[in-house]
C-alpha positions as CSV (number, residue, x, y, z in Angstrom):
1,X,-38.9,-20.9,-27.3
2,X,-41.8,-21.2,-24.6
3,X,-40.3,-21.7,-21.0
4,X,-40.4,-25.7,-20.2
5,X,-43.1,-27.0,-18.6
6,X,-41.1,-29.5,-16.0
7,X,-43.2,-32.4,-14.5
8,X,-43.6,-30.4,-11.0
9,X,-46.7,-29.9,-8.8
10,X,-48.3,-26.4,-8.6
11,X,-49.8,-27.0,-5.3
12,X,-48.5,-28.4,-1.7
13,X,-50.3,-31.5,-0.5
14,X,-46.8,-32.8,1.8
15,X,-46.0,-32.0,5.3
16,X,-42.7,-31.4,4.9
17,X,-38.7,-33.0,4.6
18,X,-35.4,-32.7,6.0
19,X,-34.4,-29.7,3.9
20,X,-36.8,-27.2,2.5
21,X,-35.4,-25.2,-0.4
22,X,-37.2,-21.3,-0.6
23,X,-37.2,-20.5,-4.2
24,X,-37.1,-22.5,-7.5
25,X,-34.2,-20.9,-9.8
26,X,-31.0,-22.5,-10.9
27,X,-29.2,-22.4,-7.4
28,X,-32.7,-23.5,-5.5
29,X,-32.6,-26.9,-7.7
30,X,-29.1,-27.4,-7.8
31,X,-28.9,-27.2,-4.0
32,X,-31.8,-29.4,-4.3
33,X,-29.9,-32.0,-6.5
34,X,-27.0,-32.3,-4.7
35,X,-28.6,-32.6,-1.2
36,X,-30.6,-35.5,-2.7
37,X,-27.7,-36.9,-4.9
38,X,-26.7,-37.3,-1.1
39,X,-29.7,-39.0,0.5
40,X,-31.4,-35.9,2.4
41,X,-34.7,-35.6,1.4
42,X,-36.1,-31.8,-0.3
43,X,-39.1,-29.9,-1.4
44,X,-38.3,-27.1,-3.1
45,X,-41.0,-24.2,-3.1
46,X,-41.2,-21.7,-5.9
47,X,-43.5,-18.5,-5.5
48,X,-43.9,-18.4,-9.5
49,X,-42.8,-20.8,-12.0
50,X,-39.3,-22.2,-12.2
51,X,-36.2,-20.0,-13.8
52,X,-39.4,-17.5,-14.3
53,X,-37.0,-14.9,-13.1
54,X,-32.8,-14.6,-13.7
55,X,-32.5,-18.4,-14.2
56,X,-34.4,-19.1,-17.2
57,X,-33.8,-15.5,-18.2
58,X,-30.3,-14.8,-19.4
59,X,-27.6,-15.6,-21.5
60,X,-26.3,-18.9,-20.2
61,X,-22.8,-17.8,-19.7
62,X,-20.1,-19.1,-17.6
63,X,-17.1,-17.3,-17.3
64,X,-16.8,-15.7,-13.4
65,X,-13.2,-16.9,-13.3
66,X,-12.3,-14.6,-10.5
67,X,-14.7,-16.9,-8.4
68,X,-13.7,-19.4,-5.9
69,X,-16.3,-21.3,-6.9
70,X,-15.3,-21.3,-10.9
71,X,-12.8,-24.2,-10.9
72,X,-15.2,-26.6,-9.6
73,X,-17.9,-25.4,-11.9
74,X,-15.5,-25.7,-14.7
75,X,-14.9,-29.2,-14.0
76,X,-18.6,-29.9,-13.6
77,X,-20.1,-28.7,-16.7
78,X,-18.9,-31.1,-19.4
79,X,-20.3,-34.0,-17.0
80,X,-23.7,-31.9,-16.0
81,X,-25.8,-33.8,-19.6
82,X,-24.4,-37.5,-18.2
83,X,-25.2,-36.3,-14.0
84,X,-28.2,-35.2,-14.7
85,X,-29.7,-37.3,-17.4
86,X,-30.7,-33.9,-19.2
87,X,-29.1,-31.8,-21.9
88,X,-28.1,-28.7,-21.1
89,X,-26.6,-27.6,-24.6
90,X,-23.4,-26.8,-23.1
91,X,-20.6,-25.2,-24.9
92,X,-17.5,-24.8,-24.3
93,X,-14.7,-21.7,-24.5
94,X,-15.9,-18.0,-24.8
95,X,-14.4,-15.6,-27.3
96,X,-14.5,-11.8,-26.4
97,X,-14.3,-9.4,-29.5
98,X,-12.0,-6.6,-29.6
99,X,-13.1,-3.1,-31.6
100,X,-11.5,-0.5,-29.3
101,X,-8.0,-0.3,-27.4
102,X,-10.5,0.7,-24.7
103,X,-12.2,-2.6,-24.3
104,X,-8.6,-5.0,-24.6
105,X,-7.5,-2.6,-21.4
106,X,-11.0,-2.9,-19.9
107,X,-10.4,-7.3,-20.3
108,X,-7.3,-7.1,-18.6
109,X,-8.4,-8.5,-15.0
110,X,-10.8,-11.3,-16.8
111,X,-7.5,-12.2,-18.6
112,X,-5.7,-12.6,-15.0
113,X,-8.2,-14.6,-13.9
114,X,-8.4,-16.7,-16.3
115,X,-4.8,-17.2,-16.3
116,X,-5.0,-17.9,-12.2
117,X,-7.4,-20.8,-12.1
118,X,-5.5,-22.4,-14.9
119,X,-7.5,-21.3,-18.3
120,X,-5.3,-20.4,-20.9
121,X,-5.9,-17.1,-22.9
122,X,-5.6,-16.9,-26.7
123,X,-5.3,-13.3,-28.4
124,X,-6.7,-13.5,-32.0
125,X,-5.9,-11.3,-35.0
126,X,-8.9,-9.9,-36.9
127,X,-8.3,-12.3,-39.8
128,X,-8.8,-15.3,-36.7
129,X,-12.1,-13.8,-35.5
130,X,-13.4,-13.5,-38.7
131,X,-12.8,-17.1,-39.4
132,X,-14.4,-18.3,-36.5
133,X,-17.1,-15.6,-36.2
134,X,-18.2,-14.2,-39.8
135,X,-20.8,-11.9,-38.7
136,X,-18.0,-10.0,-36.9
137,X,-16.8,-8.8,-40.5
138,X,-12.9,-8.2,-40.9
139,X,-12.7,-5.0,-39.1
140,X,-12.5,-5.8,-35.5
141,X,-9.4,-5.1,-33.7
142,X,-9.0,-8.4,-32.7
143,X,-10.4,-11.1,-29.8
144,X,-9.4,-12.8,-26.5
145,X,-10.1,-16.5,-26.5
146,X,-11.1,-17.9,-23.6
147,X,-10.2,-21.5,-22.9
148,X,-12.3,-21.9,-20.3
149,X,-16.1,-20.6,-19.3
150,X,-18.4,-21.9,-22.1
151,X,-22.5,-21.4,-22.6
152,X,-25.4,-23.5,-21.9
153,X,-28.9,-23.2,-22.5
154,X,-30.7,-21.6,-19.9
155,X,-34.3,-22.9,-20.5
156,X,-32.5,-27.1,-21.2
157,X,-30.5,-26.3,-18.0
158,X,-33.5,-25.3,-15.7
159,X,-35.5,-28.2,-17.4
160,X,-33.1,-30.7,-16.5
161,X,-32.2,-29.4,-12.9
162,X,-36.0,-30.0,-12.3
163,X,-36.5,-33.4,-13.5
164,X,-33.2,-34.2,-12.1
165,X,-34.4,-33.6,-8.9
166,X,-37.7,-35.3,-9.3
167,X,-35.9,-38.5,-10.5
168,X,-34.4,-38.5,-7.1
169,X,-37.6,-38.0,-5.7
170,X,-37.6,-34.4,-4.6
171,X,-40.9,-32.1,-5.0
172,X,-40.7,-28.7,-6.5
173,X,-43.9,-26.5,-6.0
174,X,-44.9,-23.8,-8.0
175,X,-46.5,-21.1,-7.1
176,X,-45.8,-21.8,-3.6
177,X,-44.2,-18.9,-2.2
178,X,-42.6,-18.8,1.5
179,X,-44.6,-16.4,3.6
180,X,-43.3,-16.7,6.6
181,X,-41.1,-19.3,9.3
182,X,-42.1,-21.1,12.7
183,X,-38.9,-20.4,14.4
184,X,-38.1,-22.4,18.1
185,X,-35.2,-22.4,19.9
186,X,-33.2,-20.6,17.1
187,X,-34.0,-22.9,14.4
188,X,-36.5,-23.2,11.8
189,X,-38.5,-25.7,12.5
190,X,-41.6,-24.8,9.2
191,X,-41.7,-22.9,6.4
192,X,-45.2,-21.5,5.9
193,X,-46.8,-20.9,2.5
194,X,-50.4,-19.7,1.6
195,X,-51.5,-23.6,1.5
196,X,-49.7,-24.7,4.6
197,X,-46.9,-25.2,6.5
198,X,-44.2,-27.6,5.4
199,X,-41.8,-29.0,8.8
200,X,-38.4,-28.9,8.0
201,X,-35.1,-29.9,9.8
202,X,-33.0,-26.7,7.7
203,X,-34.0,-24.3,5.0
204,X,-32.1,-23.2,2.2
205,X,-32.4,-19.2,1.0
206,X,-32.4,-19.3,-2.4
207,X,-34.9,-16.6,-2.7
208,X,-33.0,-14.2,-5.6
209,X,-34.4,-10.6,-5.4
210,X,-36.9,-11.8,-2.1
211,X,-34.1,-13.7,-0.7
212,X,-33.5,-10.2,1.3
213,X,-37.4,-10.2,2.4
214,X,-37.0,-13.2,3.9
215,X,-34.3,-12.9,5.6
216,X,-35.7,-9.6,7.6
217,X,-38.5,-12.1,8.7
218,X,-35.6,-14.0,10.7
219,X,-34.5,-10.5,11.9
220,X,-31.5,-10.9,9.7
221,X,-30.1,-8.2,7.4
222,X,-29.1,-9.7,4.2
223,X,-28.1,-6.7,1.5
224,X,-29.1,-6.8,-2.1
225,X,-30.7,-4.9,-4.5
226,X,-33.3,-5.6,-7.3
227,X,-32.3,-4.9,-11.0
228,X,-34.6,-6.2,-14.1
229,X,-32.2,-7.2,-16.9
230,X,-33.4,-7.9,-20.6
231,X,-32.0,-9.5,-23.4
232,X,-33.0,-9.5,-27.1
233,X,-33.5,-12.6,-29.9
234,X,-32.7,-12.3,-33.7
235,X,-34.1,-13.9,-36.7
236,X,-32.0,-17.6,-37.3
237,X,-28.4,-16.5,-39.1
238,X,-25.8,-19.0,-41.1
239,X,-24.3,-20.7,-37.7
240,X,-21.4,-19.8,-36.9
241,X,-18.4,-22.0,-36.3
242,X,-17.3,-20.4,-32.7
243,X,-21.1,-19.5,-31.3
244,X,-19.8,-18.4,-27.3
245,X,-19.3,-14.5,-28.3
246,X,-19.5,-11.8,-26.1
247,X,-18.2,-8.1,-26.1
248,X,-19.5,-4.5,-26.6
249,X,-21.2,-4.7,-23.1
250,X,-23.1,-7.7,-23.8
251,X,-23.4,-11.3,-23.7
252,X,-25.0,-14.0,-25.3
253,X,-24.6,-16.7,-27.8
254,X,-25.8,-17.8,-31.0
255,X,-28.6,-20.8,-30.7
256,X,-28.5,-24.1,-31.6
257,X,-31.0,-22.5,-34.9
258,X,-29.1,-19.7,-35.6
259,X,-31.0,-17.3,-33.9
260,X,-28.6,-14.1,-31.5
261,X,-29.5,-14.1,-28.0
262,X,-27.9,-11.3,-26.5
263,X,-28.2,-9.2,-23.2
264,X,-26.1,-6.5,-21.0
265,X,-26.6,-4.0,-19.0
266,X,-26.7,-1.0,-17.8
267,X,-29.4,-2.4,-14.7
268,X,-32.8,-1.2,-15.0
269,X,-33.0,-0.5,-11.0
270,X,-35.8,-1.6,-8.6
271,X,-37.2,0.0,-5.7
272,X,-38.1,-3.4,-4.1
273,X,-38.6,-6.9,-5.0
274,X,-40.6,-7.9,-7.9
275,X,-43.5,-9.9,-6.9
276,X,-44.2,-13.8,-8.5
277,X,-44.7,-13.8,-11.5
278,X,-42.8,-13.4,-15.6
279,X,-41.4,-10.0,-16.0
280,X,-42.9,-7.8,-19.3
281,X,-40.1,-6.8,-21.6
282,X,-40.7,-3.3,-22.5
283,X,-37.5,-1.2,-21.0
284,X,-35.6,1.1,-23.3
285,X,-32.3,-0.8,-22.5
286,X,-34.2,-3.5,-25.5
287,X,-33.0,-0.6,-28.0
288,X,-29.5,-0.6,-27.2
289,X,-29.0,-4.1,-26.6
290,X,-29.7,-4.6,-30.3
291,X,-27.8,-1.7,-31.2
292,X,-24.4,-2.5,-29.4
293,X,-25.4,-6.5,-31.2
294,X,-25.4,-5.1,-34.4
295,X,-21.8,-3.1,-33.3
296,X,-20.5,-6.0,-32.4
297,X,-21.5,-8.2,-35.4
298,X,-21.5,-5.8,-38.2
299,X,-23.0,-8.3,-40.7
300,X,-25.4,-9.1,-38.5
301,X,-27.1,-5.8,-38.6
302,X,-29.8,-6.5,-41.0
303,X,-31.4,-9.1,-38.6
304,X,-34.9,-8.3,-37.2
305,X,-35.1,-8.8,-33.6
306,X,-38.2,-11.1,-32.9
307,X,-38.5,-11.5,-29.3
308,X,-37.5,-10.0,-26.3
309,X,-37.7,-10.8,-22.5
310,X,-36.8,-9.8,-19.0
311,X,-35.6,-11.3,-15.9
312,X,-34.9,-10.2,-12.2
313,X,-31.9,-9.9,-10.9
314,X,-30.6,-9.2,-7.3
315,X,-27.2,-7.5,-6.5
316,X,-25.2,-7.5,-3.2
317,X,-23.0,-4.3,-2.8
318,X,-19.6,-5.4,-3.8
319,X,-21.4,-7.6,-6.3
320,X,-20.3,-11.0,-4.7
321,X,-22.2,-13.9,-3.9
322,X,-23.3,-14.7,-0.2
323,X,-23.5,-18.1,0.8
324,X,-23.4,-18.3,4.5
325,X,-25.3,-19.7,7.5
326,X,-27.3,-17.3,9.2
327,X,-25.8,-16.2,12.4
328,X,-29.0,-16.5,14.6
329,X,-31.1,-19.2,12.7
330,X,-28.8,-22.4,13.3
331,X,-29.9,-24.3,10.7
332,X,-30.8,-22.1,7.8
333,X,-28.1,-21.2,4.9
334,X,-28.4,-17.7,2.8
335,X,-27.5,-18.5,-0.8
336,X,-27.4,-14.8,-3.5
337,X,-25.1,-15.4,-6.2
338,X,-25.9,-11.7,-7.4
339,X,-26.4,-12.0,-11.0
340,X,-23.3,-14.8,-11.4
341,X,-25.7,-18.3,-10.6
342,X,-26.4,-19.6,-13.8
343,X,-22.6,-20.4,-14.8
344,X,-21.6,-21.3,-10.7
345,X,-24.6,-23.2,-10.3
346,X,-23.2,-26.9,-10.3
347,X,-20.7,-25.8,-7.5
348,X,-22.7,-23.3,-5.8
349,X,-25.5,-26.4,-5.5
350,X,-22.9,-28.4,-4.2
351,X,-21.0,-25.5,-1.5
352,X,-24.7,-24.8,0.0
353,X,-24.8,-28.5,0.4
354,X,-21.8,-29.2,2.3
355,X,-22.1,-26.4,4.2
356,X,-25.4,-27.3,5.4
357,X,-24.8,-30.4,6.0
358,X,-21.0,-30.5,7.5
359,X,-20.8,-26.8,8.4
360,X,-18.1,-25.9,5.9
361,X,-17.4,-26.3,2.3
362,X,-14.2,-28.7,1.3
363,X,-13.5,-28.3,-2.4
364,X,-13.4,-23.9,-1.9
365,X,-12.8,-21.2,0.1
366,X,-16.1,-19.6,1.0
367,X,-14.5,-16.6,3.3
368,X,-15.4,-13.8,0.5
369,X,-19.0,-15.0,0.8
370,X,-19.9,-14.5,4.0
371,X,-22.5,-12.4,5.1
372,X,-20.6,-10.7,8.4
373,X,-18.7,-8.5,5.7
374,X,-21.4,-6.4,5.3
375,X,-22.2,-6.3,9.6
376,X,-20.8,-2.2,9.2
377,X,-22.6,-1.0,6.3
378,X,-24.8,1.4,6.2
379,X,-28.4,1.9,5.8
380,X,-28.4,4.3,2.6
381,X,-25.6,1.5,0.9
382,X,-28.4,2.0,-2.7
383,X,-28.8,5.4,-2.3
384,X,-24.5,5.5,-2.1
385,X,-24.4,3.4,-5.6
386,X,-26.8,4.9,-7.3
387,X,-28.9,1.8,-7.0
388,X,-32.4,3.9,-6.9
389,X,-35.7,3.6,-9.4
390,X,-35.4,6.4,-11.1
391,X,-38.6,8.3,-11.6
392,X,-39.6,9.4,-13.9
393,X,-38.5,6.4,-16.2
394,X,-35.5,7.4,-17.6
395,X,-35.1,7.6,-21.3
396,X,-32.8,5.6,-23.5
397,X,-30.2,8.5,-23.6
398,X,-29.8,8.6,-19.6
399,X,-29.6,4.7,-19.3
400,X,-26.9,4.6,-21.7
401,X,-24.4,7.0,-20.4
């Protein structure tokens, strides 16, 4: 499926609004909707196309139930098609398959998570996975079912954050990247661009891997690290009756035509921050995704894999989100999500919104998020996890292990 082509301007031609919004993925426009569900007017400015990157790029899971922001995002996504005015091909409930003692053991603190925010948790026999998921064959150990959490479309959901906010009369500008801030008397008062200079009374962050750049133009230090993930499309397949399935290191879901759309890791690591633009599939990590599919639904291993793509992905180093005001700039809020937007991005859209425009967030506890956790780390924080390019490439064999 081509990536949507929302009714959005490519160039600037405005001088500016009350909030200007850096960066055009799935937090950018939901912060965007929600400030103007709320009467503040936004221009959001995206240095490529919108959900070119993570956004429109991944599996469209929800399921970060050890996340403050989860229970509101749980609540919001069965109403998101009616707010909006947009599908989003939500579904709900996520079922995690079960072929070593190894993986159960490894679910354990998703299963207490779960249980904490209220979602019950349903163990399934292999006989009940192979009911609901027939390409999983009768051999599995078993499954967790997930009350809770679900799937959505990525592309639909991007698609319908966008004209969303231009209902409400926002502006989203492609391929309008932030280059720079006017700063006076600690706030920002314009974001600049290569066509101009758009006054602003606050700015929102939402930047993903260049969300770091910017910040070191405001002479803050805001720690993440660049990863390109990939994920992998089959041939249409019988649908299934349960479609949200996940395990064996990836995710994913089966399409509203059948099709497998799966994607996990290991990170492909970055040395910087990808410039605008749509990521090239091409890593090896494409040949192991569709390996671990196939391990994961056995009679599924015939399919041909017909497309594959690539998004980019930022990471903060205890893998958290950060959504905080910037300590010097009084009127500009970070927003990362490291690699967990898509599924938080009805509440995250709405925390960024309160807490830049009443200074705090009401419905959740922000304190893990903020940014002054990381005031004592150190310089060499990638180097510490590992997080380096490697070069040479690394082959198939040394990603995997």
């Amino acid at each position: 499926m081509a990536a949507p082509a929302p009714r959005v301007r490519s160039r600037c031609a405005a001088p500016g609004a009350e909030v200007v919004v850096v960066g055009g993925g799935v937090i950018g426009l939901s912060a965007a909707w929600w400030l103007l569900r709320n009467g503040i007017k936004v221009i959001v400015l995206e240095a490529g196309a919108i959900g070119s990157e993570a956004s429109g790029r991944n599996g469209g899971g929800s399921a970060a139930f050890h996340s403050p922001l989860f229970p509101e995002a749980e609540a919001l996504w069965p109403q998101m098609d009616e707010l909006l005015g947009y599908p989003t091909e939500f579904r709900p409930g996520r079922l995690k398959i079960i072929r070593t003692e190894a993986q159960l053991s490894a679910l354990k603190s998703s299963i207490d998570a779960a249980q904490h925010v209220g979602c019950s948790v349903e163990q399934l026999d292999a006989r009940q996975v192979a009911e609901l998921v027939p390409l999983a064959g009768a051999d599995a150990l078993g499954g967790v079912y997930f009350h809770g959490g679900g799937h959505m479309n990525p592309l639909r959901t991007l698609q319908a954050y966008a004209w969303a906010v231009e209902d409400l009369g926002g502006r989203i500008l492609q391929r309008t990247g932030a280059t720079g801030f006017r700063v006076r008397s600690g706030r920002i008062v314009e974001v600049e661009t290569a066509c101009g200079s758009f006054a602003c009374d606050a700015v929102v962050l939402a930047a993903g891997p260049n969300v770091g750049s910017l910040a070191a133009q405001l002479d803050e230090i805001v720690p993440v690290a660049s990863a390109r993930a990939e994920m992998v499309l089959t041939e249409p397949l019988p649908p299934m009756p349960f479609t949200n399935v996940d395990g064996n290191g990836i995710y994913g879901r089966q399409t509203l035509r059948g099709n497998l759309a799966y994607g996990g890791g290991p990170h492909e690591w970055l040395a910087s921050a990808p410039a605008a633009g749509l990521p090239k599939s091409g890593s090896p990590l494409i040949r192991s995704i569709a390996k671990r599919v196939a391990e994961l639904l056995p009679l599924a291993s015939h399919a041909r894999v017909i497309r594959s793509w690539a998004g980019f992905i930022e990471c903060t180093p205890d893998g958290r989100p950060i959504i905080d005001r910037l300590a010097s700039i009084d009127n500009a809020v970070v927003a990362t999500m490291s690699s967990v937007g898509f599924g938080l991005s009805p509440a995250a859209g709405r925390a960024i919104m309160e807490l830049l425009r009443d200074g705090r967030c009401d419905f959740a506890d922000l304190g893990s998020f903020s940014l002054s956790r990381f005031a004592d780390l150190g310089g060499d924080w990638r180097e510490e996890r590992g997080w380096v390019a490697a070069t040479p490439p690394r082959t198939i064999y040394e990603l995997n292990v």
